[in-house]
Each structure stands twice: as C-alpha cells, then as structure tokens.
C-alpha positions as CSV (number, residue, x, y, z in Angstrom):
1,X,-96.2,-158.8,16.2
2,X,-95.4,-159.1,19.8
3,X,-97.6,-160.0,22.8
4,X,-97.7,-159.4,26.1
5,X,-96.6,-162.7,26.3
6,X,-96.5,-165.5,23.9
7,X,-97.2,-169.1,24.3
8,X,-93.4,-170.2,23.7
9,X,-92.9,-167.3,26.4
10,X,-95.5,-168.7,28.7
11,X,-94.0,-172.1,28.0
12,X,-90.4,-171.3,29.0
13,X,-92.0,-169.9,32.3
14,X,-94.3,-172.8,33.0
15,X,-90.9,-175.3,32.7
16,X,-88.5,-173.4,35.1
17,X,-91.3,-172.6,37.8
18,X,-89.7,-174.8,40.5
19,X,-87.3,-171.5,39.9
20,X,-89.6,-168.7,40.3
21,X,-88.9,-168.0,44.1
22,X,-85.3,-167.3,43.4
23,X,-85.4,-166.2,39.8
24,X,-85.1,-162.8,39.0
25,X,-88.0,-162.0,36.9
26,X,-87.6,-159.5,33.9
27,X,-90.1,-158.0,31.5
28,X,-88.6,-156.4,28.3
29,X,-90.3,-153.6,26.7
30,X,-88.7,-152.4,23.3
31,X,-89.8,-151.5,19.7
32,X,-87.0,-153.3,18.1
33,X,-88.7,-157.5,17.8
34,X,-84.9,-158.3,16.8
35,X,-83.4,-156.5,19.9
36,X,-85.6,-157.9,22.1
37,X,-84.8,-161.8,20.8
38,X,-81.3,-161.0,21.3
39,X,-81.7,-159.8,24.7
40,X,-83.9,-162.6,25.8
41,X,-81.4,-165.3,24.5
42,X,-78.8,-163.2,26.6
43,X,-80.8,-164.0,29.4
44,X,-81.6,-167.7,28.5
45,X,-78.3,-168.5,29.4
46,X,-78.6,-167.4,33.1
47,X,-80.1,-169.7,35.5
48,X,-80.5,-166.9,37.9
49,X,-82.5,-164.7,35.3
50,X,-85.9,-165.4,33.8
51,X,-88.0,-163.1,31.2
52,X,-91.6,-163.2,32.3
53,X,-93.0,-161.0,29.1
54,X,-91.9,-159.1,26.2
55,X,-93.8,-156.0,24.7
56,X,-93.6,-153.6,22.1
57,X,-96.0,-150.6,23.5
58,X,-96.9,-148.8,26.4
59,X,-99.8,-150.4,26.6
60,X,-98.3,-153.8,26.2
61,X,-95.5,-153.0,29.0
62,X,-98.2,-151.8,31.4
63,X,-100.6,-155.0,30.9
64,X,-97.7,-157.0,31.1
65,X,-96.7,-155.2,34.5
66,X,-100.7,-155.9,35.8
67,X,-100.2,-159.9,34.7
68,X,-96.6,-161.0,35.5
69,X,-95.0,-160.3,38.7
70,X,-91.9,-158.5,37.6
71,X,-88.7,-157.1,39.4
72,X,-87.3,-155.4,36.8
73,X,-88.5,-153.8,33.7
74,X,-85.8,-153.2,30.4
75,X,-88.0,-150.8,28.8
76,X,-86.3,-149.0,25.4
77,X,-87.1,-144.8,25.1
78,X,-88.4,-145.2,21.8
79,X,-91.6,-147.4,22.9
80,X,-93.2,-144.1,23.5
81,X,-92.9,-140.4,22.2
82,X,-92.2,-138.9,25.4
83,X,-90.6,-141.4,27.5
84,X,-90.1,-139.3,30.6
85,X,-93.9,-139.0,30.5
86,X,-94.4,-143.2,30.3
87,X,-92.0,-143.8,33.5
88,X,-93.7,-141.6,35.7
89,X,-96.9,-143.3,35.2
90,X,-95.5,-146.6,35.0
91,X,-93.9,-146.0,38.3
92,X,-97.3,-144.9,39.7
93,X,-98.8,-148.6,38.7
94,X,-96.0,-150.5,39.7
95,X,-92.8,-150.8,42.2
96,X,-91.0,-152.9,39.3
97,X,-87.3,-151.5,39.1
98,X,-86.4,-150.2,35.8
99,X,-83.4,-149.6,33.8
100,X,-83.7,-147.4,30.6
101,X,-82.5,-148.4,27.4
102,X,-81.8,-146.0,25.5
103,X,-79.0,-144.2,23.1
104,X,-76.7,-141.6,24.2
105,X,-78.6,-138.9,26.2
106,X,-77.1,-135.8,28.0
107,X,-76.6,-134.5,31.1
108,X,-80.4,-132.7,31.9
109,X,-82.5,-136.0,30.7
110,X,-79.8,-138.6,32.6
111,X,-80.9,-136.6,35.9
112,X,-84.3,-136.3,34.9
113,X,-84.7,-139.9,34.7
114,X,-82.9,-140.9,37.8
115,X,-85.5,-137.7,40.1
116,X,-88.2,-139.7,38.0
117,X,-87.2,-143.0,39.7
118,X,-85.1,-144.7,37.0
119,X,-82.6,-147.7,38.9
120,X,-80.3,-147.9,35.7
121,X,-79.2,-146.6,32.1
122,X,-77.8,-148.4,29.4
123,X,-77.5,-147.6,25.3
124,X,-78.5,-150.2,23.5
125,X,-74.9,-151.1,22.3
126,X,-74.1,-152.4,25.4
127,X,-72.5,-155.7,26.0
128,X,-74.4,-159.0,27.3
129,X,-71.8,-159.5,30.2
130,X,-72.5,-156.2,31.3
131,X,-76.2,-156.2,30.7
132,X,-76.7,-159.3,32.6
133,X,-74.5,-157.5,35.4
134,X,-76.3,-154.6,35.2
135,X,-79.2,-156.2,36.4
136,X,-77.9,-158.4,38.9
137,X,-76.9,-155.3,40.7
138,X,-80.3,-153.2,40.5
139,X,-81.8,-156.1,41.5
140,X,-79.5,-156.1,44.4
141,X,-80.6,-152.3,45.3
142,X,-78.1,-150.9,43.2
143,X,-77.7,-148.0,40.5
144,X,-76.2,-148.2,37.4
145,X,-74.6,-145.8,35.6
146,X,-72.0,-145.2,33.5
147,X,-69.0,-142.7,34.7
148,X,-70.0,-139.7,32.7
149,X,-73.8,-140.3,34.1
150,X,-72.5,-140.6,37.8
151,X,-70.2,-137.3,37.2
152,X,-73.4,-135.5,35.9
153,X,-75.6,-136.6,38.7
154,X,-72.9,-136.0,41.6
155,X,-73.0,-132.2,39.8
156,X,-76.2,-131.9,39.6
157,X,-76.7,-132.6,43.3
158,X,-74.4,-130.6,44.5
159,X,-75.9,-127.8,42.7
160,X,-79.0,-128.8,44.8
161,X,-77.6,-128.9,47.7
162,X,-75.6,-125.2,47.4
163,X,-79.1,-123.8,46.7
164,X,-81.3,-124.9,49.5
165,X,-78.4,-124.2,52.3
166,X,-78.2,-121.2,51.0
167,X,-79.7,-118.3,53.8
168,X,-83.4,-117.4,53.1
169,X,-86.7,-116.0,55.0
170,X,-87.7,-118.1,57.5
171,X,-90.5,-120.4,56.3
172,X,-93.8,-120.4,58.3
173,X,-95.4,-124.4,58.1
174,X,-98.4,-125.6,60.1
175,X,-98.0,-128.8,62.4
176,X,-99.8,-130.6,59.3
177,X,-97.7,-129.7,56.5
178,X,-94.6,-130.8,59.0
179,X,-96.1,-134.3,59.8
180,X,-96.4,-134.6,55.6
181,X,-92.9,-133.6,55.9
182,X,-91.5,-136.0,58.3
183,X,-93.2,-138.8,56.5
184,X,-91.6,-137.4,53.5
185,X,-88.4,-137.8,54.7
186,X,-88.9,-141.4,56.4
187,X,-89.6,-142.1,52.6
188,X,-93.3,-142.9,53.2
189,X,-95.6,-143.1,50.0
190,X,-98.7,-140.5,49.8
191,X,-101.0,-142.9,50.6
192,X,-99.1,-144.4,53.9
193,X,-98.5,-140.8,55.0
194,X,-102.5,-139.9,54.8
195,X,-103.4,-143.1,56.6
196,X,-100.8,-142.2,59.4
197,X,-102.3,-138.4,60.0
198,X,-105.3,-139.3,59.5
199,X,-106.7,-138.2,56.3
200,X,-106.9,-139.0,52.2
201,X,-104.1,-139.6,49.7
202,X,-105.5,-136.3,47.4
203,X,-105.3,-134.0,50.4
204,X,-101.6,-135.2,51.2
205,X,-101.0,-134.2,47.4
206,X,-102.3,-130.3,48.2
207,X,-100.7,-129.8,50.9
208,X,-97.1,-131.3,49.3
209,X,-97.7,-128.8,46.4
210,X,-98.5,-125.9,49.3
211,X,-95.5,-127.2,51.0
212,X,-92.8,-127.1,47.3
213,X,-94.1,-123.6,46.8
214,X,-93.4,-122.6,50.3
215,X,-90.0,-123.6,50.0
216,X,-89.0,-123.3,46.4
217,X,-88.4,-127.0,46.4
218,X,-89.7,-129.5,43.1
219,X,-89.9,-132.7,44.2
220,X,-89.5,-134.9,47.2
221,X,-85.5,-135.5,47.4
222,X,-85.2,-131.4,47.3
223,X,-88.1,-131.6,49.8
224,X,-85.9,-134.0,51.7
225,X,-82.6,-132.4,51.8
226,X,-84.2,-128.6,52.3
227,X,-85.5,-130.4,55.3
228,X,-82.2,-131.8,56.6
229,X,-80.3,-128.8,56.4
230,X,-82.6,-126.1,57.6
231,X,-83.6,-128.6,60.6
232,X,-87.3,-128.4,59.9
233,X,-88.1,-131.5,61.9
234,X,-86.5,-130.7,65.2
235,X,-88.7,-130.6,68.0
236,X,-91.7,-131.8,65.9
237,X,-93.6,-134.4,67.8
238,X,-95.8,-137.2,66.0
239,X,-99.5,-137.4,67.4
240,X,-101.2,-140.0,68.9
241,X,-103.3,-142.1,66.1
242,X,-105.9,-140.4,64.8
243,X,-109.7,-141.3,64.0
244,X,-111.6,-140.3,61.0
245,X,-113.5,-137.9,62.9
246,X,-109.8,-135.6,63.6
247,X,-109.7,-134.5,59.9
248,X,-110.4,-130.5,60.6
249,X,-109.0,-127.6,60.6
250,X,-106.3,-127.3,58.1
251,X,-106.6,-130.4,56.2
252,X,-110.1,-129.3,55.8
253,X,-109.4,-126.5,54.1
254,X,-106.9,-128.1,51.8
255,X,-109.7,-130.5,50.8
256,X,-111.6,-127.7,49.4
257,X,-108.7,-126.1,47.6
C-alpha cells in the first residue's frame, strides 16, 4: 500500500537535493500502484523533473501537499468519487498546479475543470514524451489541452461572452461591492481583497454571492468579463487605506447576513 511518501522516495529526494532549487517538483496522486511506478520511472529519466510524493487517496494527496513543497500535482479522477468536488478543495489548500488524469471526458466536465482551476488534461494512455512535455509547459504557465478540449473551451466562452454583452437592466452596486469587483478583476484572492478594503475574508464571500446574483454571473471569470464589457469600473476610485475601525455601513450589514 502506498504512502505519502516512502523511504526509497524520501531517499531519491535526499540524493538529488543539490537539485531542488531548479527541479520541478511533482507529486502523483492515482489509484493505480502500477501506473504510478510507470509514471515515476518516466520521470526518473529527467534531470529537470523530480517526484516529491506519491499517494493513493485524497487524504494521502492532501497530506502530501501540507509536507512536500510541490509545483505540480498529476492527480488521477478516480482517487475520489466526485473528483470535481476533491479539486476545488485541494485548490483552496494549495497553489500547486494540477493536471488531471483522467479517461476520455466530454465537453461540460472538460470546462468544468478548467473554471475549477485545472492547468492541464491528459487520459491516461498518454505517451511519456508527451507527459513529460505536458508538464514542462504548465510549469511554464501554460495550459494543456488537447484540440478537441481547446475547441470545446473556445465555444464555451464564446457562449459566455454573447450572454453577458447582451443588453439588460442597468445594475445598481454600492461603492463596496465595486471595490470587491475591481480586486476581482486585478485577480486578487478573497483574503487580499478584505485586507485592502478593510474588512474579513467571510464578508468579502457575502458580498461576491450578493454581487453573482445581482448580475446573473457564476463565478469569478464571468464576474470578470461582465465587468469588462458593461464598463463597471470606470470612474471607480480606490480609497485611501483603511483602519479597522472603517468597517460600517454596508459591510456591516453583510456581516450579519
């Protein structure tokens, strides 16, 4: 049975250290003991790769995340019933990049992956040239997908983007819920965004949930393009820094709700 790491793991870390700074450092998460052997002698053969940990749960992949600095995370869809689920929170733990492995998967759950945060997609009958490229280039900042996943996402978008041009009711917002918005947009975290206004991560989340229902919007990149094209920002003005004793009126309110 697998560990979050093993000794010959730990081992194989210990003798490349000298390594480490330059090393990109890979965690494998998969069911499959026999898979993930053969994808960790793929990787032996890289100098510019190294596999920090291997697990076989959720639980495994998230203690592994806590204990080895990781930049990217090969974690297989069947290590957990409801794999959409097991991203989302490993993504709230951890800014490891990860690429899905997984078998072939339509068009709705290659989309909802890459909203949820997902850098890549592979199957698992991928080859090792390409594996070993495929994570090179998300490590790089990259995407990877295949061309029928890059067709549905480039439809999907446009989609999107058709729906929130389109004409509606002009949308009241308070200056607070547009300062949440312009952080939004500047790709600030929750937490960075409450700091900056003045106030706590939780009320930041009650006012983006005000702010998606206001504007029919689901999640941050809709938030983001609504935003562009409607011009929400234009004329908005960021306040001077803010003490703890500012936190009134609206954001008050929203800490009650």
């Amino acid at each position: 049975m697998a560990t979050d790491a093993n000794p010959e793991l730990q081992a194989d870390t210990s003798s490349r250290e000298q390594d480490s700074s330059t090393s990109i450092r890979l965690i494998i998460a998969d069911t499959e003991p026999i898979f993930r052997v053969g994808i960790r002698k793929v990787f032996a053969l890289e100098d510019d790769i190294r596999v920090v940990a291997q697990a076989e749960t959720l639980g495994q992949t998230l203690s592994s995340l806590a204990k080895f600095p990781a930049d990217i995370l090969l974690f297989g869809t069947m290590i957990s019933p409801n794999p959409q689920e097991a991203i989302s929170e490993i993504m709230k733990k951890s800014s490891v990049r990860i690429i899905l492995v997984s078998h072939e998967m339509g068009e709705d759950e290659t989309v909802d992956y890459l909203r949820r945060g997902i850098r890549g997609i592979v199957t698992r009958a991928i080859s090792p040239d390409l594996l070993v490229k495929c994570v090179r280039k998300v490590h790089g900042g990259e995407t990877w997908l295949d061309n029928k996943g890059v067709n549905w996402v480039i439809e999907a978008y446009r989609a999107q983007a058709t729906q929130l041009t389109a004409p509606r009711n002009k949308v009241r917002l308070s200056e607070k819920e547009l300062l949440i918005i312009a952080g939004v947009t500047q790709g600030m975290k929750n937490k960075d965004i409450a700091s900056e206004i003045g106030t706590t991560e939780q009320v930041v989340k009650n006012y983006l949930r005000k702010v998606y229902d206001k504007l029919g919007v689901s999640d941050r990149l809709e938030l983001a393009l609504y935003c562009m094209h409607h011009r929400l920002l234009e004329g908005l003005r960021k306040p001077e820094a803010q003490t703890s004793n500012s936190q009134s009126g609206p954001i008050s309110e929203a800490r009650q709700s």
